[in-house]
N, C-alpha and C positions, 0 to 999 in steps of 0.2 A: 669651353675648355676641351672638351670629348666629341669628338665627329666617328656617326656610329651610324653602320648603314646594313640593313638587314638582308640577305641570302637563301634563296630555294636552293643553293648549293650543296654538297656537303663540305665538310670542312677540305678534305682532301682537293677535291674539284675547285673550290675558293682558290685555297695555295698553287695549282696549278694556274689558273687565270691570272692572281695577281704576280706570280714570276713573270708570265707574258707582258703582264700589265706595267709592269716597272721598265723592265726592260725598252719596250715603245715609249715609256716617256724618258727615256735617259737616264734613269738613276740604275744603281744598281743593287743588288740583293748581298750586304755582306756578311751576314749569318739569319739563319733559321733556328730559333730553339722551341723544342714539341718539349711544351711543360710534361705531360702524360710520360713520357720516358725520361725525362732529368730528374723528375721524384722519384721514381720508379728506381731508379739507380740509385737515390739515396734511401729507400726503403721504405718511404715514403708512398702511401696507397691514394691516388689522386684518376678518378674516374674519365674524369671530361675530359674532351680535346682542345687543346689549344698551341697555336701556334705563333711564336712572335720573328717578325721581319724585322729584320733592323734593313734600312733602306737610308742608300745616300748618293747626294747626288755630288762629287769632289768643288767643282767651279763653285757651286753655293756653301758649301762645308767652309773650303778657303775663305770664300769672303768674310765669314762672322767668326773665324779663328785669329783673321789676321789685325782683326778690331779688337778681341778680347780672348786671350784663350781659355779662360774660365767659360766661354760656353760649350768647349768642349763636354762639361760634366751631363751637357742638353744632347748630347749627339752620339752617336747616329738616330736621326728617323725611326720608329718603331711605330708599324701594324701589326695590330693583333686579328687572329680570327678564330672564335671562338664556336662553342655550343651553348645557350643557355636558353633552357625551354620550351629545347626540342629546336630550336632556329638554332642558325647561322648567321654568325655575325662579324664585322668587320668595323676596328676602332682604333682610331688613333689620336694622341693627345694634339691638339691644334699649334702648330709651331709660331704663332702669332703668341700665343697664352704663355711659350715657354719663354720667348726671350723676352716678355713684356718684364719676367720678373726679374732680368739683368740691367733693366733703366739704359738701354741703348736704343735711344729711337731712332738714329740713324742707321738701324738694324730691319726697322719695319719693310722695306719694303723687300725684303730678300726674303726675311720669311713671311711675307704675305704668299713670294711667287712658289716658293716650297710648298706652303700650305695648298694653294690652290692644284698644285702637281699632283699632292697626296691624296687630296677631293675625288682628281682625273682618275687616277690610279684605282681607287677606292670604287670608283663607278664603273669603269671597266672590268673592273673584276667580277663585280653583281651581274 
């Protein structure tokens, strides 16, 4: 369900790679939220870094919108990149796992090819 891939990075250096990293595979970056300042603004004292990518690629979006749009509640794509125990990490929920749970098999193979993009992504950015 979790593909999680570990980083001699820092977090900052991660985020910079993986902008690059999307970008070269065609999707795009359409918000960045740094937990560590969204809490912070609620008052909220929250140490660690984290960063989430929401990432999408529109051609592949359409297609499983235009099946059901209840998968929208799946979308957009999010990696995380995190700090946890002193590493750098880099995860994201398997889009295989997400739409298994909307029983549209004639869904499988778009987000197989999402998924295997997010893998790409994932690894160029390490």
């Amino acid at each position: 369900m979790l593909f999680k891939l570990l980083t001699d990075k820092s977090v900052s250096e991660a985020a910079d790679a993986l902008h690059a990293a999307v970008q070269a595979n065609h999707f795009g970056v359409m918000q960045v939220h740094n937990l560590k300042e969204t809490m912070a603004k609620k008052g909220v004292e929250f140490s660690r870094e984290c960063l989430i990518f929401e990432v999408c690629q529109p051609q592949q979006a359409k297609k499983v919108l235009d099946e059901d749009m209840s998968v929208s509640t799946a979308l957009p794509c999010r990696i995380s990149i995190y700090e946890e125990g002193g590493k750098t990490i880099l995860a994201t929920l398997k889009p295989t796992t997400l739409l298994a749970m909307f029983n549209m098999p004639q869904l499988k193979g778009v987000a197989q090819e999402v998924e295997d993009t997010l893998v790409k992504i994932m690894k160029e950015t390490v």
